[in-house]
Every structure is written in C-alpha cells, then in structure tokens.
DSSP file (Angstrom, degrees, kcal/mol; ACC not computed):
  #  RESIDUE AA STRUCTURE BP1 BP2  ACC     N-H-->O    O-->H-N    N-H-->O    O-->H-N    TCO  KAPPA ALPHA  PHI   PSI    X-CA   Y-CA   Z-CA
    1    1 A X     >        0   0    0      0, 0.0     4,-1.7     0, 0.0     5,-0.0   0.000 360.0 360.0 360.0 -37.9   38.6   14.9   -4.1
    2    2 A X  H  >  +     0   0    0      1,-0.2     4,-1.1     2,-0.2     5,-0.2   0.981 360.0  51.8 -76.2 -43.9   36.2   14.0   -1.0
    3    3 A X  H  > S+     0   0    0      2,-0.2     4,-1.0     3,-0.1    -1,-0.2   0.893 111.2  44.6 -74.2 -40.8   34.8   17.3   -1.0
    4    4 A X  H >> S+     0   0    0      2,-0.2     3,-4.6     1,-0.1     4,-1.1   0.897 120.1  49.0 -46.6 -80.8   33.9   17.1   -5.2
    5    5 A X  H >X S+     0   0    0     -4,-1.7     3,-4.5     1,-0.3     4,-1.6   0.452 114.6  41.6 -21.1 -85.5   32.7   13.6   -4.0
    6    6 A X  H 3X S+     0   0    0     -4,-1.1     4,-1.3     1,-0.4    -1,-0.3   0.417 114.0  47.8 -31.8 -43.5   30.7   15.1   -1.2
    7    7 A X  H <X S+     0   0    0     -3,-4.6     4,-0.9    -4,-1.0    -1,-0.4   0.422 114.0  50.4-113.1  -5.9   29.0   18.3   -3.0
    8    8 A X  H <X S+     0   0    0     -3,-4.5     4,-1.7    -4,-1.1    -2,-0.3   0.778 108.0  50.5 -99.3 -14.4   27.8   15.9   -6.3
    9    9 A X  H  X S+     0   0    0     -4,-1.6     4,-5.1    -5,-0.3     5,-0.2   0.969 107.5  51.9 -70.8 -52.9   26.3   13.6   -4.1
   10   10 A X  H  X S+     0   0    0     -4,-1.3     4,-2.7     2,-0.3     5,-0.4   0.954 117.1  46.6 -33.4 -59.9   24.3   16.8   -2.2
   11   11 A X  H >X S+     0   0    0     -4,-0.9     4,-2.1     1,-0.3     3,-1.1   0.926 107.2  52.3 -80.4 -66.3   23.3   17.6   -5.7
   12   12 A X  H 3X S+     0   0    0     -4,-1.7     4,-1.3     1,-0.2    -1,-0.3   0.756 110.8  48.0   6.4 -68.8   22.4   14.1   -6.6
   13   13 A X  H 3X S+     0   0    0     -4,-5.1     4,-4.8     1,-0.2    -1,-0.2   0.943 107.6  53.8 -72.8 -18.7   19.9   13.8   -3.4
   14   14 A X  H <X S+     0   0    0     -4,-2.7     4,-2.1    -3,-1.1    -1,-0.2   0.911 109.7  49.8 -73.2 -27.8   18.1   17.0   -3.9
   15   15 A X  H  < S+     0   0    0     -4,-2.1    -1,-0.2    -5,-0.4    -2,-0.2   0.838 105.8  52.4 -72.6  -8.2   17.4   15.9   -7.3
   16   16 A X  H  < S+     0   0    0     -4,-1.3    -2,-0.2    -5,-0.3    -1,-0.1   0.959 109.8  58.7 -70.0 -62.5   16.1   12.5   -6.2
   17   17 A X  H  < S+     0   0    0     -4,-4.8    -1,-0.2    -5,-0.2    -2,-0.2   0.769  89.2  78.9 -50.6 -31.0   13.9   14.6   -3.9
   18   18 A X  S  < S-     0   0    0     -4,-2.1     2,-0.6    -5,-0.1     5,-0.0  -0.514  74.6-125.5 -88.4 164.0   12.1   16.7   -6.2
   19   19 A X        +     0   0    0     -2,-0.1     2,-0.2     6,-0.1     5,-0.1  -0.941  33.1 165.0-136.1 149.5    9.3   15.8   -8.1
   20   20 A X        -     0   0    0     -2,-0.6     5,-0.1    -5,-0.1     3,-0.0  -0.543  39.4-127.2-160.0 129.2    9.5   16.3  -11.2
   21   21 A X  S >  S+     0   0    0      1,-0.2     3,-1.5     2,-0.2    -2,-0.0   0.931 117.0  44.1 -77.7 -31.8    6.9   14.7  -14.3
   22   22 A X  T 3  S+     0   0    0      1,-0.3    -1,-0.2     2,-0.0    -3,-0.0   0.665 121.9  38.6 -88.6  -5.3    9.8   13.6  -16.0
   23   23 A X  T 3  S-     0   0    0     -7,-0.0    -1,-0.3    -5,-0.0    -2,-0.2  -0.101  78.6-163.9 -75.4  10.2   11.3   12.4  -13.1
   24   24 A X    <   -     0   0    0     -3,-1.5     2,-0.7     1,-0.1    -3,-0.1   0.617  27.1-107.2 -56.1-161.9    9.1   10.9  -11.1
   25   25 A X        -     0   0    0     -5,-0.1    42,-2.1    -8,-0.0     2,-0.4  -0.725  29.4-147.1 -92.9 138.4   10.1   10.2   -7.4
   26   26 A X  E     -A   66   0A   0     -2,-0.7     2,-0.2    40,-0.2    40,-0.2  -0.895   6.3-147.0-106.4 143.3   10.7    6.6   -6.7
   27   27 A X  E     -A   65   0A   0     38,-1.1    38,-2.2    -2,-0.4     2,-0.1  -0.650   9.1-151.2-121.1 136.1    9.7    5.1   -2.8
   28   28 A X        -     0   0    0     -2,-0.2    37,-0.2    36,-0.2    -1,-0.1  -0.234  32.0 -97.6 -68.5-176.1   12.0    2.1   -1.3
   29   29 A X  S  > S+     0   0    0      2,-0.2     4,-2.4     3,-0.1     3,-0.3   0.681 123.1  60.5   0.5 -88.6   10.3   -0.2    1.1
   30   30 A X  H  > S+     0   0    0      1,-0.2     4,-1.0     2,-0.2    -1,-0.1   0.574 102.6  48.0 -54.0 -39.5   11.0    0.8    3.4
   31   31 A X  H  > S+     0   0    0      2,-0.2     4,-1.5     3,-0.1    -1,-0.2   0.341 108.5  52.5 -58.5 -13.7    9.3    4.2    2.8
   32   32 A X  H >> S+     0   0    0     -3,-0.3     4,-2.1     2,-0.2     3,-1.1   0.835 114.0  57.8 -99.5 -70.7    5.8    3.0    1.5
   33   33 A X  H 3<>S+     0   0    0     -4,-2.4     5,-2.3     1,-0.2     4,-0.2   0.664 106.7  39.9  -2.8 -83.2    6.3    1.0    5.1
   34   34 A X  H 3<5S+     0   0    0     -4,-1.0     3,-0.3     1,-0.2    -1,-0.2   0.803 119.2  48.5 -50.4 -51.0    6.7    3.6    7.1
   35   35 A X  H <<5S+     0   0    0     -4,-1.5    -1,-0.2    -3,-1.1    -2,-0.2   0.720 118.3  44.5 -71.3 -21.9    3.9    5.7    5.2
   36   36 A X  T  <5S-     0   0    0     -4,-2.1    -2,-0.2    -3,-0.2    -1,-0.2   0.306 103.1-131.8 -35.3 -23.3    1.9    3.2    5.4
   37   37 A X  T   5S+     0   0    0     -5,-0.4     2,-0.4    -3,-0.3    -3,-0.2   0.741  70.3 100.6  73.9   5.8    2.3    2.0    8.6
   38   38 A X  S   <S-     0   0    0     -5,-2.3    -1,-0.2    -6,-0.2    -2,-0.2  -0.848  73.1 -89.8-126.4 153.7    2.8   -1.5    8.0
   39   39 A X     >  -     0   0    0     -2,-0.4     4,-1.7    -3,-0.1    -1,-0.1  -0.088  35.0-107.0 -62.8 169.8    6.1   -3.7    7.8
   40   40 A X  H  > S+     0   0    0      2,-0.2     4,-2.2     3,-0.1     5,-0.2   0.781 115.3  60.1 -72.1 -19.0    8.1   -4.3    5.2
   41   41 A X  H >> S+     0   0    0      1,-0.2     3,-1.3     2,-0.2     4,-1.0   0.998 112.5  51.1 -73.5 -75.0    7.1   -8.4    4.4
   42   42 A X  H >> S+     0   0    0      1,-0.3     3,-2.0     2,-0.2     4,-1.6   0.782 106.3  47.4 -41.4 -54.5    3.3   -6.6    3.9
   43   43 A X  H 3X S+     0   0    0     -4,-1.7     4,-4.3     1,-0.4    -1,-0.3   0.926 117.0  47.1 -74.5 -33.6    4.4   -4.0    1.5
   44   44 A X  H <X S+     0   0    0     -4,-2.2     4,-1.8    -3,-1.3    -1,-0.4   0.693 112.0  48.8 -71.8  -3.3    6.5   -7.0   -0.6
   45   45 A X  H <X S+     0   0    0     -3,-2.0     4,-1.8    -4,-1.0     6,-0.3   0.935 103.8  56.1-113.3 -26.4    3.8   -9.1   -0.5
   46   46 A X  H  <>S+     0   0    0     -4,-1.6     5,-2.0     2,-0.2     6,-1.9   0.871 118.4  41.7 -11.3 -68.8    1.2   -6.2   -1.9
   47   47 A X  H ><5S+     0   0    0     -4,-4.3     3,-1.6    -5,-0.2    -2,-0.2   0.961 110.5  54.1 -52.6 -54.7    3.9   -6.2   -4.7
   48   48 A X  H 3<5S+     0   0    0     -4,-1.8    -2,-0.2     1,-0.2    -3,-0.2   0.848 111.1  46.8 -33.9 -70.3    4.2  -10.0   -4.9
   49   49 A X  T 3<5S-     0   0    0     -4,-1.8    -1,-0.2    -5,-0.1    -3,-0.1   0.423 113.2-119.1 -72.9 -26.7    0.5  -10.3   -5.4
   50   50 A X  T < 5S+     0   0    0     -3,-1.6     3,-0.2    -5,-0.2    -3,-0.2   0.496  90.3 114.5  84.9   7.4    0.3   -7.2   -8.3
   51   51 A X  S   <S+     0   0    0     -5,-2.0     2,-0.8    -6,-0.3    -4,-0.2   0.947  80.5  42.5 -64.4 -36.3   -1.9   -5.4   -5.9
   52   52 A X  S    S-     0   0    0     -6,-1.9     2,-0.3    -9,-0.1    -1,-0.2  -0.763  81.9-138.7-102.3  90.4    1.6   -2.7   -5.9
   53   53 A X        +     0   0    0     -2,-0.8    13,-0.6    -3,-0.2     2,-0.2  -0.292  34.6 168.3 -73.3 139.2    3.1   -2.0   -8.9
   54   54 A X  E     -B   65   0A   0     -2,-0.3     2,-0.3    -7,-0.2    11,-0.2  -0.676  16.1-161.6-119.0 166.3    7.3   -2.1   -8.2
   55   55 A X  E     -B   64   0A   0      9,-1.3     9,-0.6    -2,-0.2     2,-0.5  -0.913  13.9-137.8-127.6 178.9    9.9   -2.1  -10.5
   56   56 A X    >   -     0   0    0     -2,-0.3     3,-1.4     7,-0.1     7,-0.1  -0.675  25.4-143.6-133.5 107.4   13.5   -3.1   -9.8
   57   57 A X  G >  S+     0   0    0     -2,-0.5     3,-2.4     5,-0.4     5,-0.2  -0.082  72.4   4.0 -76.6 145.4   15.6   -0.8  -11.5
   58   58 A X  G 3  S-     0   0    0      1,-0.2    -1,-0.3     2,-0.0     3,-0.1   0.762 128.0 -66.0  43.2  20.5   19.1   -2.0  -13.3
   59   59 A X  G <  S+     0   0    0     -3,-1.4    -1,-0.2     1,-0.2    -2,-0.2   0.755  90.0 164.1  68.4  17.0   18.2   -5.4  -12.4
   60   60 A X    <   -     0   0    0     -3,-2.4    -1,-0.2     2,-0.2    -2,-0.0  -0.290  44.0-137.8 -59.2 151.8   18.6   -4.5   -8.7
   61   61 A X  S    S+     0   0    0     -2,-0.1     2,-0.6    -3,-0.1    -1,-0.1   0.404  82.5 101.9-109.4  11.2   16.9   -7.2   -6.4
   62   62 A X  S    S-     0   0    0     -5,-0.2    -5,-0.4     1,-0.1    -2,-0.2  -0.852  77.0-131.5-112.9 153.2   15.7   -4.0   -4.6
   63   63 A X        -     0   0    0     -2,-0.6     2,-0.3    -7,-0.1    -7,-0.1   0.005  19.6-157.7 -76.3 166.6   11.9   -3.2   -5.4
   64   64 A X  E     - B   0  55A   0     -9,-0.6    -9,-1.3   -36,-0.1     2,-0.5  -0.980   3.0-158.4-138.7 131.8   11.1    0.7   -6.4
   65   65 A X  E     -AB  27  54A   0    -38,-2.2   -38,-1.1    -2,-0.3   -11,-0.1  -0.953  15.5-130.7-133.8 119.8    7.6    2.2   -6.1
   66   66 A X  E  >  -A   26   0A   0    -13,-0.6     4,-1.8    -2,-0.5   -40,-0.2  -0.451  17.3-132.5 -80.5 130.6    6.4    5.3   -8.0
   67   67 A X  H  > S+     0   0    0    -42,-2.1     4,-2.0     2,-0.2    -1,-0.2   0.731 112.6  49.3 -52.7 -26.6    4.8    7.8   -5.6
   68   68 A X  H  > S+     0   0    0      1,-0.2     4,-1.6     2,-0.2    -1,-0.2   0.978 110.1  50.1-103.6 -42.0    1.5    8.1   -8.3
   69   69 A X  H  > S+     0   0    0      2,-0.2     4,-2.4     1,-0.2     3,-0.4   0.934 113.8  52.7 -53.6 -47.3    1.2    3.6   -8.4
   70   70 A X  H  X S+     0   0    0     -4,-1.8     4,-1.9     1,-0.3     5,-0.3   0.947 114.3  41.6 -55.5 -47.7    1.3    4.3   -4.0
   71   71 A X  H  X S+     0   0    0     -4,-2.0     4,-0.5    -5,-0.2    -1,-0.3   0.905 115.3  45.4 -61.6 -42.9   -1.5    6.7   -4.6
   72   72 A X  H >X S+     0   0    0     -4,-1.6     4,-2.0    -3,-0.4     3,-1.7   0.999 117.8  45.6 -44.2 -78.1   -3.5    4.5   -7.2
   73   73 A X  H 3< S+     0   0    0     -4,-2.4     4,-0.5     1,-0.3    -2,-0.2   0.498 114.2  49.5 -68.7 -13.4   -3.1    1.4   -5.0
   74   74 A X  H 3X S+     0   0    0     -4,-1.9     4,-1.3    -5,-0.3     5,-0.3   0.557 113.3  45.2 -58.1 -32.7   -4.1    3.4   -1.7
   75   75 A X  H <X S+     0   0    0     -3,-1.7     4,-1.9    -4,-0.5     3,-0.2   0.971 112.3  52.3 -97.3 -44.4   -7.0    4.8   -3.1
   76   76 A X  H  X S+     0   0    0     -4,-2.0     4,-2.3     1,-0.2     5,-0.3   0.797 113.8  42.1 -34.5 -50.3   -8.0    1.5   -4.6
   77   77 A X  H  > S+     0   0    0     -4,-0.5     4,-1.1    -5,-0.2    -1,-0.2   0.822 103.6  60.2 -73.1 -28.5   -7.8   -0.3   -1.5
   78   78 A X  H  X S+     0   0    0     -4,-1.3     4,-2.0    -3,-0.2    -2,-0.2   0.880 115.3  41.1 -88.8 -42.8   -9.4    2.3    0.9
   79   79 A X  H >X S+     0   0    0     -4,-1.9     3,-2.4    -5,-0.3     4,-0.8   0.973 110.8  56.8 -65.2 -78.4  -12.8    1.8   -1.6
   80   80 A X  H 3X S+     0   0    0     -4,-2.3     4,-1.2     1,-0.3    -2,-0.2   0.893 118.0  33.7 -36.2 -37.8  -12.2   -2.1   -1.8
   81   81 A X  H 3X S+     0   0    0     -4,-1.1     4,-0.6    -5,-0.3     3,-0.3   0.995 117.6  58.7 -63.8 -49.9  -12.4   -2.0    2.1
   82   82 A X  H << S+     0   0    0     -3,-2.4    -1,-0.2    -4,-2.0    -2,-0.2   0.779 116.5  27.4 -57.2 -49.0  -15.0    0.9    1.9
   83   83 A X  H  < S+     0   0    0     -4,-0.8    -1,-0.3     1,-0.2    -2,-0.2   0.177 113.7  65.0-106.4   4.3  -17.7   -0.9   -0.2
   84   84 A X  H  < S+     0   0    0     -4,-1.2     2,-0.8    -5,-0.3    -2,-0.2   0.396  83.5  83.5-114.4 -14.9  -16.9   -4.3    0.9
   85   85 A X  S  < S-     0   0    0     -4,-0.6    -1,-0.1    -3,-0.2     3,-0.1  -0.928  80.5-131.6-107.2 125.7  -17.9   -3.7    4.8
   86   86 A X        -     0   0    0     -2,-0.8     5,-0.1     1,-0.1    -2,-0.1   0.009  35.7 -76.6 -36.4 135.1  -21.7   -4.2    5.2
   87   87 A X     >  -     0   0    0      1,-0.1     4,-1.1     4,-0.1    -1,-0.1  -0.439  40.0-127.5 -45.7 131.2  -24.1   -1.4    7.3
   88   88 A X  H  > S+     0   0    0      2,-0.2     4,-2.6     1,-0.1    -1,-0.1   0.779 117.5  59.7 -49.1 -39.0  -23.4   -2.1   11.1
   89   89 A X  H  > S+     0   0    0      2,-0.2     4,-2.4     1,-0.2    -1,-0.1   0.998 103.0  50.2 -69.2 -68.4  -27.4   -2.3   11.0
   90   90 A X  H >> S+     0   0    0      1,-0.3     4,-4.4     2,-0.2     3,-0.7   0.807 105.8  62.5 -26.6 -49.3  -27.2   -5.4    8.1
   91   91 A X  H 3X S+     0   0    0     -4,-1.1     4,-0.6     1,-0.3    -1,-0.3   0.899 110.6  30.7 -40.6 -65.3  -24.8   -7.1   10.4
   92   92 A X  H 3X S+     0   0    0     -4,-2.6     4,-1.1     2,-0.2    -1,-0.3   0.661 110.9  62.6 -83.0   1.8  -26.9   -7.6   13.2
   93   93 A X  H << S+     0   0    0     -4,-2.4    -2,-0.2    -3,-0.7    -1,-0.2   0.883 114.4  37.0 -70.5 -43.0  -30.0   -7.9   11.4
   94   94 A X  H  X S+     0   0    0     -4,-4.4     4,-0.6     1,-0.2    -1,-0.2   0.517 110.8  60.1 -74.4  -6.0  -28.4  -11.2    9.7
   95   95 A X  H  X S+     0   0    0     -4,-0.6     4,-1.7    -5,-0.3    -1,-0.2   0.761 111.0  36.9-105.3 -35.7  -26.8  -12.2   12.7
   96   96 A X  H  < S+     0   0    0     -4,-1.1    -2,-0.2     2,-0.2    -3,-0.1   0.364 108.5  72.2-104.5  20.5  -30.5  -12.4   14.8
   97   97 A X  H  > S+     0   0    0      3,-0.1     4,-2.8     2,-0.1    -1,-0.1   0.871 107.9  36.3 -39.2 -57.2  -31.8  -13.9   11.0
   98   98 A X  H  < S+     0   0    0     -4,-0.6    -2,-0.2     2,-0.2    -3,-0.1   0.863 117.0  46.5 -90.4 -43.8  -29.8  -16.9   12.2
   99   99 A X  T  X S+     0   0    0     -4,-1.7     4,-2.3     3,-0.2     5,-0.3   0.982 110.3  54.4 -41.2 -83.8  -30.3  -17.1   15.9
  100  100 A X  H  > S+     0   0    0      2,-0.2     4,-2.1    -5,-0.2     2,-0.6   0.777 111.2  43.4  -0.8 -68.9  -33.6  -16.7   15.6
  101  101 A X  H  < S+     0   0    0     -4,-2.8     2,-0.3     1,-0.2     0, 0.0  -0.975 113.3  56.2 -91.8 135.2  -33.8  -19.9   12.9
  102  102 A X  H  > S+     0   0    0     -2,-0.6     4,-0.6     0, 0.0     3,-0.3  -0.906 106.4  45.6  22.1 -76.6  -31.7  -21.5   15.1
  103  103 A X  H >X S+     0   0    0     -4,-2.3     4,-2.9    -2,-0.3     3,-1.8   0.904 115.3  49.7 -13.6 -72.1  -34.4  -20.9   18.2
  104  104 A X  H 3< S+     0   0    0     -4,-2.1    -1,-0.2     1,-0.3    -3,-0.2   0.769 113.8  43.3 -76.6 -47.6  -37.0  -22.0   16.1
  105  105 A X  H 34 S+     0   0    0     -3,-0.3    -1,-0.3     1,-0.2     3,-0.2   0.626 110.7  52.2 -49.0 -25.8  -35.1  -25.0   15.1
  106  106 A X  H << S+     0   0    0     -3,-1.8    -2,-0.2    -4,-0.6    -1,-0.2   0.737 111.8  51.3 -86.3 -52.4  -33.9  -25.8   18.3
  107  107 A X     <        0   0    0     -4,-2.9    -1,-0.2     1,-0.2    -2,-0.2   0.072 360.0 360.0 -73.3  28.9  -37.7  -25.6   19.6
  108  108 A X              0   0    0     -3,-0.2    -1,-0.2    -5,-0.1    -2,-0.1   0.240 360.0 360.0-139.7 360.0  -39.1  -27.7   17.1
C-alpha cells in the first residue's frame, strides 16, 4: 500500500512539473520569492495590491501564481522602473537648477 501511495505521488509531481498549455504550472510564494529575490510579505503584498495576479485554489488560504501572470508582472515592472528613472544628466542638471536659485536667493 505505501509503495502504490509512493509511485502515484512520483507521478503526480512530475506532472505538476511540466508545463503544459492546458495545464499551466502554478508558483507558491514561496517560489516567486525565491525567483525573485525578495521575501515572502513583498510577494503577498504585490498580490494584495493587484500588481500580481494569485488565485487561491479550492478555497485554500494559500495564494497560487501562474508562471505566464510572474512574467507579465516582471516585465511590467522592469519598464515601470525603466521609464520612470530620469537621465543621470537631468538629475544633476535640476539638482544645480535649484542650488543655483538658492545662491541667488541667498545673495539677494
């Protein structure tokens, strides 16, 4: 009986592991974490937020993340970031804008 147990479970994880369209693969937490680099509180709060779409499968209170939403919401972010930091040049141009009228204010 432990050994049936033992040899459907084997087939069970290798199917979890491929992927499959009609299957996709679903990511704990704990995994996005880890590929990510980041703790787990970030990756829930990513979800929390809607940035990550999770589901919780069977009304499980643990989250699930489809490998193609990790890719969407990676690729999404890495542009947000990308087009949202200013030319090193701007930076300091606007940064002696304001010293500058500051001097000048200062002198006056």
């Amino acid at each position: 009986m432990t050994h049936a147990f033992f040899q459907q479970f084997e087939r069970w994880k290798t199917r979890r592991q491929e992927d499959s369209p009609a299957f996709p693969a679903l990511l704990t937490v704990e995994e996005v974490a880890a590929h990510c680099d980041v703790t787990r509180p970030t990756v829930r709060k990513w979800i929390q937020s809607g940035g990550l779409p999770a589901c919780r499968p069977g009304g499980s209170r643990v989250y699930r993340i489809r490998r193609e939403d990790l890719d969407g919401f990676l690729a999404r972010r890495s542009r947000t970031r990308t087009d949202a930091t200013p030319d090193v040049e701007e930076q300091v141009a606007r940064i002696l804008d304001r010293v500058r009228t500051k001097a000048m204010n200062t002198a006056e």
